[in-house]
Steps between C-alpha positions, in 0.01 A plus 500: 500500500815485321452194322239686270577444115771188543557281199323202511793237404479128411783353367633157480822473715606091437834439543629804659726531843330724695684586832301670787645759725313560845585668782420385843377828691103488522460162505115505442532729185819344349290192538182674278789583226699140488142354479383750195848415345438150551174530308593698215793303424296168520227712262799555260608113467809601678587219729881540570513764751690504735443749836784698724433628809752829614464729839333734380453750182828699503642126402248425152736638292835298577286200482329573189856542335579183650182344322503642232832314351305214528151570424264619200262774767576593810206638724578741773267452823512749755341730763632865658251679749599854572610601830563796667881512353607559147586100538191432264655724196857376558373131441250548225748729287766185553267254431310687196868595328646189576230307378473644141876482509493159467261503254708762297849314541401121435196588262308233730155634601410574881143555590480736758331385810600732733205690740610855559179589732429750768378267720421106559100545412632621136761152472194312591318653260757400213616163646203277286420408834090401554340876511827646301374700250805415318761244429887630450695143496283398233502819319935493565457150375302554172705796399840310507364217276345714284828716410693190470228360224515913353886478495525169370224652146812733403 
């Protein structure tokens, strides 16, 4: 399992602008990770957040830009299942570079919530739905607040 060894982070998040990022494709596993986010963020005492909805993955990154003018965190939720075209790396090397150029270029942090499985059974597996064996929109969620609270210590 790949979540073997993860951080175990707690950190207090009040008064931050969080902005969520989801895609819509795979409706029942975009709604696992908006619901982890959801949690994490409330766990954090982050309570303005604010959620945008785009087509599909390929799209996270121009929104993220977008959000992050405005916004302490932005969290990146978002789901590719491979195919039988090279589709699946086209849109995860777009989405993965765009994502941490954001990041890069405004200095805002995005938690990366983005799914890059073989199949549906494995985004199941990650979406923190009940059974999941893991929980990616929280994990997205508590890594963006916890770099803005390390960035804001230097």
């Amino acid at each position: 399992m790949s979540g073997a060894g993860a951080p175990t982070l707690s950190v207090d998040g009040t008064g931050l602008r969080v902005v969520v990022v989801a895609a819509s494709w795979h409706t029942q596993v975009m709604d696992g990770l908006l619901a982890g986010a959801r949690r994490a963020l409330a766990a954090a005492n982050v309570t303005e957040v604010t959620e945008i909805r785009v087509p599909g993955t390929f799209e996270l990154p121009v929104a993220a830009r977008a959000a992050a003018a405005s916004a302490d965190a932005v969290v990146a939720l978002g789901v590719v299942i491979r195919g039988g075209t090279p589709h699946f790396e086209y849109v995860c090397q777009a989405a993965t570079l765009g994502l941490t150029d954001v990041a890069v270029q405004t200095g805002v942090p995005v938690g990366f919530g983005v799914l890059t499985c073989d199949d549906e059974a494995q985004a199941v597996d990650r979406a923190g739905l009940p059974g999941s064996h893991e929980d990616k929109g929280a994990e997205a969620a508590e890594a963006a607040v916890a770099t803005v609270v390390a960035l804001r210590g230097l």
